[in-house]
MARZAFI-520120 format. One record per residue (C-alpha): residue number from 1; residue in one letter; x negated, z negated, y. Coordinates in nm, 2 decimals. Layout:
BEGIN
<site num="NUM" residu="A" X="X" Z="Z" Y="Y"/>
...
This chain:
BEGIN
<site num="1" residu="X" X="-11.78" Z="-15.31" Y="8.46"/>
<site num="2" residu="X" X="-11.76" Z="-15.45" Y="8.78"/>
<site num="3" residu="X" X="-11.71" Z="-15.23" Y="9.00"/>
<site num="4" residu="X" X="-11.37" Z="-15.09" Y="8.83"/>
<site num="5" residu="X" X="-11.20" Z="-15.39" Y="8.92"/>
<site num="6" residu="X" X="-11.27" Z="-15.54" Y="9.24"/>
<site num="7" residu="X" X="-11.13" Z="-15.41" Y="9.61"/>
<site num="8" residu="X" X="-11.17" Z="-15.02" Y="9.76"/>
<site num="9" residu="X" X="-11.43" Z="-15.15" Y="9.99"/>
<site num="10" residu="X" X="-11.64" Z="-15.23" Y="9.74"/>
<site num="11" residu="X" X="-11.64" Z="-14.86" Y="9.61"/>
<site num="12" residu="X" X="-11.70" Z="-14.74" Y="9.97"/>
<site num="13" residu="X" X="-12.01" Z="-14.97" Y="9.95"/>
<site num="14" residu="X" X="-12.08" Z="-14.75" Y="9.63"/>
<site num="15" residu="X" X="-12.04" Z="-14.47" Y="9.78"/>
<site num="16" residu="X" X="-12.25" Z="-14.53" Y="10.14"/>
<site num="17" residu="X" X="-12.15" Z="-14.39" Y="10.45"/>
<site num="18" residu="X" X="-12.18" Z="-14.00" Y="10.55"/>
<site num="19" residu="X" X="-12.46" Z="-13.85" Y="10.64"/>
<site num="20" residu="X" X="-12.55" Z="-13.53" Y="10.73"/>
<site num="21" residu="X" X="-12.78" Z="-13.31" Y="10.55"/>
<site num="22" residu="X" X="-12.96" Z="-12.98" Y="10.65"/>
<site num="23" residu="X" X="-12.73" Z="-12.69" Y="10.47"/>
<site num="24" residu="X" X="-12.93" Z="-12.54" Y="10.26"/>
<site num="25" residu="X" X="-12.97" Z="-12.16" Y="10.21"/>
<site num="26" residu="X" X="-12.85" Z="-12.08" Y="9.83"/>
<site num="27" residu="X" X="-12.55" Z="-11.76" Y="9.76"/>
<site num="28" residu="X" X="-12.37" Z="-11.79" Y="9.46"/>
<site num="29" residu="X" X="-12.48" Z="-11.42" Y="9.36"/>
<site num="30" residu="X" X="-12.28" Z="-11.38" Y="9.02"/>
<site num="31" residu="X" X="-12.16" Z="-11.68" Y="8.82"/>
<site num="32" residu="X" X="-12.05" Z="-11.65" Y="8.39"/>
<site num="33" residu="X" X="-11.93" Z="-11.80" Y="8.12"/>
<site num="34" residu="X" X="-11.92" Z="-11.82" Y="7.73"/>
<site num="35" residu="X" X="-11.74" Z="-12.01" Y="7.47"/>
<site num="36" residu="X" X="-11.69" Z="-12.01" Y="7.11"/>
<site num="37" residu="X" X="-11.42" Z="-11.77" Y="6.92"/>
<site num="38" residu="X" X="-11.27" Z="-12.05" Y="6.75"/>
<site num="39" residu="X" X="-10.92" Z="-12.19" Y="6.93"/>
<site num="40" residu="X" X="-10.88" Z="-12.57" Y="6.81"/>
<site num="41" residu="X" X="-10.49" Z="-12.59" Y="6.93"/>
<site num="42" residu="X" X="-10.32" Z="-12.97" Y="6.94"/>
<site num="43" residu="X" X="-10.15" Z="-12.96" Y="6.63"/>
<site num="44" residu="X" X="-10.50" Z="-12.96" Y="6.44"/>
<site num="45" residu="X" X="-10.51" Z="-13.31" Y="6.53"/>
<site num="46" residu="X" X="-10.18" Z="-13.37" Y="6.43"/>
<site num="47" residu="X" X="-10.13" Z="-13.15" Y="6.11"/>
<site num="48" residu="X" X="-10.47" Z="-13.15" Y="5.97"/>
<site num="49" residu="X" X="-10.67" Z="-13.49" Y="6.08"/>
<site num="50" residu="X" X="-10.30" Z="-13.69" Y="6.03"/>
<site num="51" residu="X" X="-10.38" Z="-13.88" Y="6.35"/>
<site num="52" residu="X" X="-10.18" Z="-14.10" Y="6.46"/>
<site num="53" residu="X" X="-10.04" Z="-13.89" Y="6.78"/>
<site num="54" residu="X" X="-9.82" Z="-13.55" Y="6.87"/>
<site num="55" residu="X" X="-9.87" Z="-13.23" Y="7.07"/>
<site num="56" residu="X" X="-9.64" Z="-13.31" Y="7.27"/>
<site num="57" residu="X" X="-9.80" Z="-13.70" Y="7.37"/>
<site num="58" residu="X" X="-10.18" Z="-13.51" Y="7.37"/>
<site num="59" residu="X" X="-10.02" Z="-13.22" Y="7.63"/>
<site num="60" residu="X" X="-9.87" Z="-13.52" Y="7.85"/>
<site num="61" residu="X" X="-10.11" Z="-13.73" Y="7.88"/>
<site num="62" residu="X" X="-10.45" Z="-13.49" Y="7.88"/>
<site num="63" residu="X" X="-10.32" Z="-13.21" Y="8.00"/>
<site num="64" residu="X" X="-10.48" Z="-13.00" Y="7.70"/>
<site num="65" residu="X" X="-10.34" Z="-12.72" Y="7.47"/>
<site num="66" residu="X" X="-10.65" Z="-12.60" Y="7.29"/>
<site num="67" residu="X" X="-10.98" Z="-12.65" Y="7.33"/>
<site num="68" residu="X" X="-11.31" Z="-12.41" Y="7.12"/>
<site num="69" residu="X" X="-11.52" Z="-12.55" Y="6.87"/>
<site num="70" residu="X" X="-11.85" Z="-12.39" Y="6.80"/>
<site num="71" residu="X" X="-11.95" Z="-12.33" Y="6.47"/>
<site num="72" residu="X" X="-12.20" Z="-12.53" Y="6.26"/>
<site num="73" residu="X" X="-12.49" Z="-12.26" Y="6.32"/>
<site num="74" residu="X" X="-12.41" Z="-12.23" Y="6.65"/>
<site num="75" residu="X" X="-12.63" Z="-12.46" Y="6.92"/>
<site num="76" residu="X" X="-12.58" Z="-12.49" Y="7.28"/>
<site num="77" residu="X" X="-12.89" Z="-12.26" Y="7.40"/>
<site num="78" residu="X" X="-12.71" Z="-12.01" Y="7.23"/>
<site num="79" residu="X" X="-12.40" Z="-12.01" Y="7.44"/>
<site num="80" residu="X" X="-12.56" Z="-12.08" Y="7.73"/>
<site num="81" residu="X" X="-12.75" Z="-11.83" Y="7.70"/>
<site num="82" residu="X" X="-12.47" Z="-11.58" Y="7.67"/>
<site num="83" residu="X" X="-12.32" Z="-11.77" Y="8.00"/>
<site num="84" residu="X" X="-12.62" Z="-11.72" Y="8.20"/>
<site num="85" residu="X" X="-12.65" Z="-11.36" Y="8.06"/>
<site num="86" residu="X" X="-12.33" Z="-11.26" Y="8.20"/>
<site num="87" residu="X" X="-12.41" Z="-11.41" Y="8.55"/>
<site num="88" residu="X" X="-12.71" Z="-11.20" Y="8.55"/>
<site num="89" residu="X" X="-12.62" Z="-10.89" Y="8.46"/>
<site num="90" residu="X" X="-12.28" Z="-10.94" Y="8.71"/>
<site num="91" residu="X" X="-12.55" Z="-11.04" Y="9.00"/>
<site num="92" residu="X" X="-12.70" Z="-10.70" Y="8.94"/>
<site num="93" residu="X" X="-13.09" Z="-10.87" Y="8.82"/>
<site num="94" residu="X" X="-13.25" Z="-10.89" Y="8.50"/>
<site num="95" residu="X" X="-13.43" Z="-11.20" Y="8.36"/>
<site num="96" residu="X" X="-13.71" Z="-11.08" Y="8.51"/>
<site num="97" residu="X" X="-13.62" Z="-11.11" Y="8.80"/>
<site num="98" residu="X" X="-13.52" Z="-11.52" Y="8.78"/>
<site num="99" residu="X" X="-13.77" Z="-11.76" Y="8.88"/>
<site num="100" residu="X" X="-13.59" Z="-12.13" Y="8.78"/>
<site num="101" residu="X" X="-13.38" Z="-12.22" Y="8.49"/>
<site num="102" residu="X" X="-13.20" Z="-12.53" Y="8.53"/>
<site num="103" residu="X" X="-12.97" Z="-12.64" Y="8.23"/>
<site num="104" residu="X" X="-12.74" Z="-12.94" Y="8.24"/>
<site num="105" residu="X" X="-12.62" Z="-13.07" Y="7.93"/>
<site num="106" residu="X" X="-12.57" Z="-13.39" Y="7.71"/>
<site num="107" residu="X" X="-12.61" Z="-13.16" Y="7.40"/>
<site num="108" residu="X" X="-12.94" Z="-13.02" Y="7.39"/>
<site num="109" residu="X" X="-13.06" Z="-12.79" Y="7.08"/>
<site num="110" residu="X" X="-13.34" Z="-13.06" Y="7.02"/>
<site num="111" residu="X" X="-13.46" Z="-13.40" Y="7.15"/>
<site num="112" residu="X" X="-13.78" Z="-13.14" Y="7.26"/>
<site num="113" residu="X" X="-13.79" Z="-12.89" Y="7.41"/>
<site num="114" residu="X" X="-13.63" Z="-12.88" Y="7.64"/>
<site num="115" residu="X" X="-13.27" Z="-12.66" Y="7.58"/>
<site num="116" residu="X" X="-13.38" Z="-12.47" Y="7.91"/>
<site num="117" residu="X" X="-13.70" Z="-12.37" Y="7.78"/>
<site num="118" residu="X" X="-13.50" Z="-12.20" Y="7.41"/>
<site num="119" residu="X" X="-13.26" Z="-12.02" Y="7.72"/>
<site num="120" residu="X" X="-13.58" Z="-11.89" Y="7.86"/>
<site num="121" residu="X" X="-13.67" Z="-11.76" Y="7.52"/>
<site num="122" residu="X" X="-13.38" Z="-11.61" Y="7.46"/>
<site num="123" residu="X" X="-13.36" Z="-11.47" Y="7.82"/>
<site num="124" residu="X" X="-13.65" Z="-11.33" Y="7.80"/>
<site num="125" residu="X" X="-13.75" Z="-11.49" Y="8.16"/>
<site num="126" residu="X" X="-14.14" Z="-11.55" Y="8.07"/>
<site num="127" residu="X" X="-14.19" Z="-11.66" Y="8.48"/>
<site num="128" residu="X" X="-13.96" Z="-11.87" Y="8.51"/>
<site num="129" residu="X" X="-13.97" Z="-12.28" Y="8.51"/>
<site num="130" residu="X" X="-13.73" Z="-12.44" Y="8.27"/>
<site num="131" residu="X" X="-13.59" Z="-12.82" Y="8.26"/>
<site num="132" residu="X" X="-13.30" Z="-13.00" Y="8.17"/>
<site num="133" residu="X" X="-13.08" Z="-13.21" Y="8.38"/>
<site num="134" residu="X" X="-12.86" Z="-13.47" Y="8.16"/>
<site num="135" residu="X" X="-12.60" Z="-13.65" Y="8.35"/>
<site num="136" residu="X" X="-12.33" Z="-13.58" Y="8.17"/>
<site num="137" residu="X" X="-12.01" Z="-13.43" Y="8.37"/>
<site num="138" residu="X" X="-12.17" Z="-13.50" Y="8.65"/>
<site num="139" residu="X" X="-12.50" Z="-13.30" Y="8.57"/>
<site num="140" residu="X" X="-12.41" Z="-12.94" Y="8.69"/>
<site num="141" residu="X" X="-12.38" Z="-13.10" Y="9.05"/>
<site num="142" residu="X" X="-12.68" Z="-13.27" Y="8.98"/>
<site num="143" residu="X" X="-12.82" Z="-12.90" Y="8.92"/>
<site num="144" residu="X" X="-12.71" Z="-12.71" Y="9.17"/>
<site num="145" residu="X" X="-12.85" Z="-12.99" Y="9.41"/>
<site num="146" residu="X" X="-13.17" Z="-12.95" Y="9.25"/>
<site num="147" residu="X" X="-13.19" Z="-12.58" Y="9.28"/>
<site num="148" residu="X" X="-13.09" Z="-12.55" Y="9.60"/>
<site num="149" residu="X" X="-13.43" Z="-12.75" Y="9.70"/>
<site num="150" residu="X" X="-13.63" Z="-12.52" Y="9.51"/>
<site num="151" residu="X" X="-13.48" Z="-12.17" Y="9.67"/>
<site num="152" residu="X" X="-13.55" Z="-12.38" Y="9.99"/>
<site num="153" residu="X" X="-13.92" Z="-12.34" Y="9.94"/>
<site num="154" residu="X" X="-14.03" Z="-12.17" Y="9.60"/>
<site num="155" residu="X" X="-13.82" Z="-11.96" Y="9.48"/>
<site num="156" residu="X" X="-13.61" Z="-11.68" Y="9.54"/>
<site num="157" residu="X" X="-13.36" Z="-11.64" Y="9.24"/>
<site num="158" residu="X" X="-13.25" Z="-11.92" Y="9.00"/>
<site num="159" residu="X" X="-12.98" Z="-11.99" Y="8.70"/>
<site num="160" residu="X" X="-12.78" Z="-12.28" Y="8.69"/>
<site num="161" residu="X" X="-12.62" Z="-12.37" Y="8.33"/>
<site num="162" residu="X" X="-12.40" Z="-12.66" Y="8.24"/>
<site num="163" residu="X" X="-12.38" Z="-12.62" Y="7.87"/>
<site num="164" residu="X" X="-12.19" Z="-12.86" Y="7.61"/>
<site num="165" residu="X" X="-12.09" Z="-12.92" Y="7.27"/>
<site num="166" residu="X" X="-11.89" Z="-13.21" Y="7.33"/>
<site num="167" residu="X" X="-11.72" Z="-13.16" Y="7.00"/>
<site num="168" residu="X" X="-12.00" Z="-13.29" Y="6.82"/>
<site num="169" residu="X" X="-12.00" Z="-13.63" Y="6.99"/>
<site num="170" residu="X" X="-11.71" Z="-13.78" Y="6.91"/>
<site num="171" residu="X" X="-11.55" Z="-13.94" Y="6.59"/>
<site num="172" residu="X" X="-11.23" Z="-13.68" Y="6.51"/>
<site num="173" residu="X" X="-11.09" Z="-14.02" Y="6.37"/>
<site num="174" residu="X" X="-11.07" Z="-14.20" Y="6.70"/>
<site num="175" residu="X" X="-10.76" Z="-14.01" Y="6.91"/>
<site num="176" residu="X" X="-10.87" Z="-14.16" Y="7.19"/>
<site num="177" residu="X" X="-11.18" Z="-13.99" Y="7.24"/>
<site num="178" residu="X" X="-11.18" Z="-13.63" Y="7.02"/>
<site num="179" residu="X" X="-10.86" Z="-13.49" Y="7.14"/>
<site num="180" residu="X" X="-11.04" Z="-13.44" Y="7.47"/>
<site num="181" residu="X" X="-11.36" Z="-13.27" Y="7.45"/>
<site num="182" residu="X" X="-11.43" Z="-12.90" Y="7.37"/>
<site num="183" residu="X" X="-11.72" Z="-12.68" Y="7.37"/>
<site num="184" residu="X" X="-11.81" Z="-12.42" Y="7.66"/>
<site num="185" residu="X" X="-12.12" Z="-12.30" Y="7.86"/>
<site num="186" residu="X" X="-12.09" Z="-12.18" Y="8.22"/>
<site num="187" residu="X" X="-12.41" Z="-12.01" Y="8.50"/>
<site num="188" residu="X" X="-12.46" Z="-11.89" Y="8.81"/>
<site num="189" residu="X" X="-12.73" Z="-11.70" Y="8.98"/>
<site num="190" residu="X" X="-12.81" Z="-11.83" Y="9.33"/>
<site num="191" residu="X" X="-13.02" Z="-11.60" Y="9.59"/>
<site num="192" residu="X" X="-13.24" Z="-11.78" Y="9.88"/>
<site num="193" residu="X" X="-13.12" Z="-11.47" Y="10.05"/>
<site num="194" residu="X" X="-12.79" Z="-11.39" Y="10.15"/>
<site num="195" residu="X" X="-12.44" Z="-11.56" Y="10.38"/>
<site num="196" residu="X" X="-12.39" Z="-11.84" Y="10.14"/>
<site num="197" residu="X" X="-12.50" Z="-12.21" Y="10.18"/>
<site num="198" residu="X" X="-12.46" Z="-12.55" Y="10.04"/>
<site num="199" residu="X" X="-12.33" Z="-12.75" Y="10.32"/>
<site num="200" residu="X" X="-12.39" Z="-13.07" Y="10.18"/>
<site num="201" residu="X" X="-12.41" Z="-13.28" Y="9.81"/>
<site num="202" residu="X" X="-12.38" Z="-13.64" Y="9.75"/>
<site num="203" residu="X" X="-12.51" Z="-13.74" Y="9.43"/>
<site num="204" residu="X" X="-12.41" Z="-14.11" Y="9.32"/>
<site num="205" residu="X" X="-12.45" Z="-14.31" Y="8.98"/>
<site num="206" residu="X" X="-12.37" Z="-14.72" Y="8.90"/>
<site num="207" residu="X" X="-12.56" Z="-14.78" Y="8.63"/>
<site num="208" residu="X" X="-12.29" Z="-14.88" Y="8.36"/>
<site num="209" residu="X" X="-12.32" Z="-14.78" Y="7.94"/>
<site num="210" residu="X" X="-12.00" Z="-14.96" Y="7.85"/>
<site num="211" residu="X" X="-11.73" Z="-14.75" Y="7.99"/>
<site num="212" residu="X" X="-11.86" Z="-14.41" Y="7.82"/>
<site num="213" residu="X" X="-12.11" Z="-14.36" Y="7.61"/>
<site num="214" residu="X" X="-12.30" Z="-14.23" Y="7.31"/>
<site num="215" residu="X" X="-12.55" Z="-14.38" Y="7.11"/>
<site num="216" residu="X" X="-12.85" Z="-14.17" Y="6.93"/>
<site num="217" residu="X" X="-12.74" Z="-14.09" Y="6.58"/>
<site num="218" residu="X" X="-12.39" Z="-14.21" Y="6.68"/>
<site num="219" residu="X" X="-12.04" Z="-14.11" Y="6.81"/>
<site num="220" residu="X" X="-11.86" Z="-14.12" Y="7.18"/>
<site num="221" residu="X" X="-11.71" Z="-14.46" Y="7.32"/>
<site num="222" residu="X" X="-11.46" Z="-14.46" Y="7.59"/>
<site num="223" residu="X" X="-11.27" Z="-14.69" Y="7.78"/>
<site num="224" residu="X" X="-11.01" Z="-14.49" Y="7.90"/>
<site num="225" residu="X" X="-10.88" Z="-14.72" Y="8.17"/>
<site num="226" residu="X" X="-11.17" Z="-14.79" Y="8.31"/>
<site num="227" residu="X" X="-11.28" Z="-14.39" Y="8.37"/>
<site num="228" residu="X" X="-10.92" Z="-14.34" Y="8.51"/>
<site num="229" residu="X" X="-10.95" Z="-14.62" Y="8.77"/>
<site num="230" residu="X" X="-11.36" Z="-14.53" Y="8.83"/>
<site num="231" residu="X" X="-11.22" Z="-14.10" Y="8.83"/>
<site num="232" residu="X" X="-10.93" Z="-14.13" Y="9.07"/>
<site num="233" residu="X" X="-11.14" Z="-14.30" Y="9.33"/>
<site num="234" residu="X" X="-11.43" Z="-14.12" Y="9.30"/>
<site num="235" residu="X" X="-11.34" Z="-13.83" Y="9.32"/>
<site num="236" residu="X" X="-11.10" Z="-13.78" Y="9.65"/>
<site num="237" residu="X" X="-11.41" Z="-14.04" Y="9.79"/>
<site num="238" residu="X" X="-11.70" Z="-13.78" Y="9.68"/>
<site num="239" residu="X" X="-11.46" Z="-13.51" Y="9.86"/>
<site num="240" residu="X" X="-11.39" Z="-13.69" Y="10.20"/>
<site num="241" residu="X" X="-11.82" Z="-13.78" Y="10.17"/>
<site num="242" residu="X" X="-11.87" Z="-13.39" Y="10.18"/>
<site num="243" residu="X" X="-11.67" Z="-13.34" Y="10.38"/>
<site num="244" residu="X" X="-11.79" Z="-13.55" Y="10.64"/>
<site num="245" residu="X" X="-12.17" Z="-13.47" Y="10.56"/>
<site num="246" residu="X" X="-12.10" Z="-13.08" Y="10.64"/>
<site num="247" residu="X" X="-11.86" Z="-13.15" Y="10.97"/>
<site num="248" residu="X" X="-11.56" Z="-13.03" Y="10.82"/>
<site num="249" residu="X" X="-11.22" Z="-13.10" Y="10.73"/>
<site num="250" residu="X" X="-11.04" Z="-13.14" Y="10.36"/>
<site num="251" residu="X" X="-10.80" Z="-12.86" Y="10.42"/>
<site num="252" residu="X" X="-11.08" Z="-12.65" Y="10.55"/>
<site num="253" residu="X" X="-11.15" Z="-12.63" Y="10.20"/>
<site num="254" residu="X" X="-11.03" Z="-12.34" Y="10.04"/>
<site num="255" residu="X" X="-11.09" Z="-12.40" Y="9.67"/>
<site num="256" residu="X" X="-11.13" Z="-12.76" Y="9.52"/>
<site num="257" residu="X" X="-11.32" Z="-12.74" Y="9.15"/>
<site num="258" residu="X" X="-11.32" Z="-13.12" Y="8.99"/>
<site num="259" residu="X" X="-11.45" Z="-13.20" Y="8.66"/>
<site num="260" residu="X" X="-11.19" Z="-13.08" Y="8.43"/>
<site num="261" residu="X" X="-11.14" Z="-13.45" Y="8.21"/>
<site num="262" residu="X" X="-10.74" Z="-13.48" Y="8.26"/>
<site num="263" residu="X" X="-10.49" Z="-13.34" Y="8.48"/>
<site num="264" residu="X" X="-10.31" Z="-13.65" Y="8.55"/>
<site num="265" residu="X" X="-10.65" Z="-13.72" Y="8.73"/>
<site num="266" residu="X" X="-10.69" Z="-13.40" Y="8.88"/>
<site num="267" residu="X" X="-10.33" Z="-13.39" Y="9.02"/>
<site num="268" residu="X" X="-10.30" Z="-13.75" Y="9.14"/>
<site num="269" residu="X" X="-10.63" Z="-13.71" Y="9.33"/>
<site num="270" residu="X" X="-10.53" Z="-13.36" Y="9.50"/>
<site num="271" residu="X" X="-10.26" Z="-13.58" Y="9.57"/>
<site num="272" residu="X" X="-10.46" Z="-13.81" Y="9.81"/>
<site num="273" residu="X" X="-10.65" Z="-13.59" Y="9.94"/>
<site num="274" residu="X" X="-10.34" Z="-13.39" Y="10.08"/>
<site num="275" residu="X" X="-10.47" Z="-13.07" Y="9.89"/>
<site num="276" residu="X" X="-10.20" Z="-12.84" Y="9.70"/>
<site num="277" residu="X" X="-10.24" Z="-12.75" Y="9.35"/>
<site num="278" residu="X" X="-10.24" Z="-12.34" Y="9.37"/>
<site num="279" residu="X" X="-10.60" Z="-12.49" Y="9.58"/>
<site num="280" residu="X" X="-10.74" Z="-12.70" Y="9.28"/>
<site num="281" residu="X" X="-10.91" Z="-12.49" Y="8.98"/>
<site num="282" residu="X" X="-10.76" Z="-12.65" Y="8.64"/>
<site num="283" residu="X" X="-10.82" Z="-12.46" Y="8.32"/>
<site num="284" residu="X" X="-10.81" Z="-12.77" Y="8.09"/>
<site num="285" residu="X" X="-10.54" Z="-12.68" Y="7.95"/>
<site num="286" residu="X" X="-10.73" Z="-12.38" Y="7.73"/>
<site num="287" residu="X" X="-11.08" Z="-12.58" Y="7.72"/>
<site num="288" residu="X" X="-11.02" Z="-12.95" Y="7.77"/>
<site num="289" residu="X" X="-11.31" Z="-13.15" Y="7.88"/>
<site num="290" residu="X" X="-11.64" Z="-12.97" Y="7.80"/>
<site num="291" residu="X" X="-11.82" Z="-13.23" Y="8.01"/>
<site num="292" residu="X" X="-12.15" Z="-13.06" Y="8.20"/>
<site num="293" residu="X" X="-11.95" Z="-12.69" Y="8.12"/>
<site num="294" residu="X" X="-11.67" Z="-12.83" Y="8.27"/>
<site num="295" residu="X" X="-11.75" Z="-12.71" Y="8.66"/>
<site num="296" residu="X" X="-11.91" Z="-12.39" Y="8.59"/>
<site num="297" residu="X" X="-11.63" Z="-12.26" Y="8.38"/>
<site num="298" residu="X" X="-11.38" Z="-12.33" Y="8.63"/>
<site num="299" residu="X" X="-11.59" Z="-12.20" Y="8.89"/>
<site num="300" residu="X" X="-11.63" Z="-11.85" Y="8.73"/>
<site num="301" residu="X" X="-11.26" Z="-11.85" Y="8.63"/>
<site num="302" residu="X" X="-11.16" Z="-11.91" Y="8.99"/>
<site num="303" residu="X" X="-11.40" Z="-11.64" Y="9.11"/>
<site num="304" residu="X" X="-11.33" Z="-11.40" Y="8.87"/>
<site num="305" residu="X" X="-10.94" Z="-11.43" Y="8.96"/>
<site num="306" residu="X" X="-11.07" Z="-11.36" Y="9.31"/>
<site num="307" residu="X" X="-10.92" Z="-11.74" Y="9.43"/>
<site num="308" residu="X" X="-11.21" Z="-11.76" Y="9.68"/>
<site num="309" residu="X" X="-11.47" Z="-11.54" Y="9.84"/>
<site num="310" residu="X" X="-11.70" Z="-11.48" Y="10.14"/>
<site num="311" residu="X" X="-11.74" Z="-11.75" Y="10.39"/>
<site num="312" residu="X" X="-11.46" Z="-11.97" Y="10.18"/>
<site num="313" residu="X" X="-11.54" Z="-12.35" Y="10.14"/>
<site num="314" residu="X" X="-11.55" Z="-12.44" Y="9.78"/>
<site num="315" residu="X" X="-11.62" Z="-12.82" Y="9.64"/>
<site num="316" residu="X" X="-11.72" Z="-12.91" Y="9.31"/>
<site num="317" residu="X" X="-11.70" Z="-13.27" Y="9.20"/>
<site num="318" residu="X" X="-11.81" Z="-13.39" Y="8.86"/>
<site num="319" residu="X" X="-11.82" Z="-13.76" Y="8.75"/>
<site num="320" residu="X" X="-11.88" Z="-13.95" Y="8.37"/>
<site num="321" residu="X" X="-12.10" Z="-14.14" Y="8.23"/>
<site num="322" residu="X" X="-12.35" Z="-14.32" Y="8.36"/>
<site num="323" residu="X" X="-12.10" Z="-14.40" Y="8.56"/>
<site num="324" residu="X" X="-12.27" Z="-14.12" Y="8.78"/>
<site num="325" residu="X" X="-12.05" Z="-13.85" Y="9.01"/>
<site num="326" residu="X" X="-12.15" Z="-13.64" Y="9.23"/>
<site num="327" residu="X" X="-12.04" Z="-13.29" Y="9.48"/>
<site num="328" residu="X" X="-12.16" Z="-12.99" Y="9.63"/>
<site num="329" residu="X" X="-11.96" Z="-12.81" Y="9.94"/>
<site num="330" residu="X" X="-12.04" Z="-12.45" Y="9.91"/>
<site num="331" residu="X" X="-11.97" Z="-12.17" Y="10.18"/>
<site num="332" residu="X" X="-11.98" Z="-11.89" Y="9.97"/>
C-alpha cells in the first residue's frame, strides 16, 4: 500500500487537519465485559500445534500470555450479550429501559440478521433499534461515534458492544497471524443525561484489502510490517487529532485506551506522545488482540480498577483493517 511507505506528510494529508466538533452529551453510565472460560496459554501453540515459534519469542514480540477461545457452540451474540448484560445491570436499568443497540463486530452470528438484532432477543429489549457496525478494531469507535448522534436527538439510553471471535478467522497453521487474536465481548450504557461528554471523534479509513484481511469462507492475511508502520503512526496522530478537536492537551489526558494488537505498538506510541505507561490501559497480555472487543474490554478493566473517573479525560483509539482507525475523547 501506498501510503505505508511514503513521507509523514503524506499521512497528515490522511489524517486532515483538526477541527472542532460540538461535544456531544453521552455519560458512560456502566460499561461490562464477558469472555469465554477457556484460557489458550502460549505454549498451546508451541506444544500442541508444533509451530514453528516459543513462548518466550510470542511474549516478546506480541506482548501476549493467553488469550480465551470460545467453544464450538458458543456464537458472538451470546457473549455479547452477557457483556452488555453486565453494563446494564451495573448502570442500574433493565433492557427495557435501552432504546439503541449498536454492535461492532467482524464476527457476526449470521451473514443476516444482524448480530445486534439476536442481542436484542436475548436482551429482551423489544423497543430498541438494533444494527451492526463492522470495521473491524476500529469499529467500537466507529460505535460510540454513532450513538452519541443518536442520544443527541432520539434517544435517551443506548448499549455499545464490540464483540469478536477472532479465533475463528485465522489459520492456527500460520504463526504469524493466530498467535494474536482471542475472543472477548465488551458494552457500555451511555445516558443523554448526565456530566459526561464526548469531546470529540475522528473517524478515518484508506481504503486498502492487502495489508489485513479476510476473505468469505476463508482465513486472516496479514502483513505484519505494514500494520506496524500504518499502527505506530496512526495512532499517536488520531490522539494529537483529538486532542486538538476538543481544545486540550495530551497530558490532559488522564487514561489513554488503544486498540490492544501488540505492546511493542502500544508502548512505542505512548512513547511519542510523551504519555507514561501506569496512563495507557494494556490487558493484552491475558486477551491478546480481540479486534472490535479489544477497546471495550480495556475500558471496563480500567474503570472497574477505578483508573479513571468523574470529569477525567479518557481516549480510545482503535485501527485495522480497512486500513480504517479512528478515536473518541471522553470526559467521563
Amino acid at each position: 500500500m501506498e501510503s505505508l511507505t511514503v513521507s509523514n506528510s503524506t499521512l497528515a494529508h490522511w489524517v486532515g487537519p483538526p477541527r472542532r466538533r460540538r461535544a456531544h452529551r453521552a455519560t458512560i453510565l456502566a460499561s461490562g465485559s464477558a469472555v469465554p472460560p477457556l484460557v489458550v496459554g502460549n505454549e498451546f501453540f508451541v506444544q500442541e500445534l508444533g509451530l514453528n515459534t516459543s513462548c518466550q519469542w510470542i511474549e516478546e514480540r506480541t506482548g501476549i500470555r493467553e488469550r480465551r477461545h470460545a467453544a464450538p457452540e458458543v456464537q458472538a451474540s451470546d457473549i455479547a450479550a452477557d457483556a452488555a448484560r453486565c453494563a446494564i445491570e451495573r448502570a442500574g436499568l433493565t433492557p427495557q429501559d435501552i432504546e439503541l443497540i449498536i454492535v461492532a463486530t467482524s464476527t457476526p452470528d449470521y451473514i443476516m440478521p444482524s448480530t445486534a438484532c439476536l442481542v436484542q432477543q436475548k436482551l429482551g429489549a423489544r423497543q430498541a433499534i438494533a444494527f451492526d457496525i463492522v470495521n473491524a478494531c476500529s469499529g467500537f469507535a466507529y460505535a460510540l461515534d454513532c450513538a452519541a448522534r443518536y442520544l443527541a436527538t432520539e434517544v435517551e439510553h443506548a448499549v455499545v458492544i464490540g464483540v469478536d471471535l477472532g479465533s475463528r478467522l485465522v489459520n492456527f497453521a500460520d504463526r504469524g497471524t493466530c498467535i494474536f487474536f482471542g475472543d472477548g465481548a465488551g458494552a457500555v450504557v451511555l445516558g443523554a443525561k448526565g456530566q459526561g461528554r464526548i469531546l470529540a471523534t475522528a473517524l478515518f479509513s484508506s481504503g486498502d484489502a492487502e495489508s489485513l484481511s479476510v476473505p468469505i469462507g476463508g482465513a486472516m492475511s496479514m502483513d505484519g510490517r505494514a500494520i506496524w508502520t500504518f499502527a505506530t503512526r496512526v495512532l499517536p496522530q488520531t490522539v494529537r487529532h483529538l486532542c486538538a478537536d476538543a481544545g486540550v492537551t495530551v497530558d490532559q489526558i488522564k487514561l489513554l485506551v488503544p486498540h490492544q494488537a501488540n505492546v511493542n505498538i502500544i508502548a512505542t506510541s505512548a512513547a511519542e506522545l510523551g504519555i507514561p505507561l501506569e496512563r495507557v490501559a494494556i490487558n493484552i497480555e491475558r486477551y491478546g488482540n480481540t479486534l472490535a472487543a479489544s477497546l471495550p474490554l480495556a475500558l471496563d478493566e480500567a474503570l472497574q480498577a477505578g483508573r479513571a473517573g468523574p470529569g477525567d479525560l479518557v481516549a480510545l483509539v482503535g485501527f485495522g483493517a480497512g486500513l480504517a482507525w479512528g478515536g473518541v475523547l471522553l470526559e467521563l
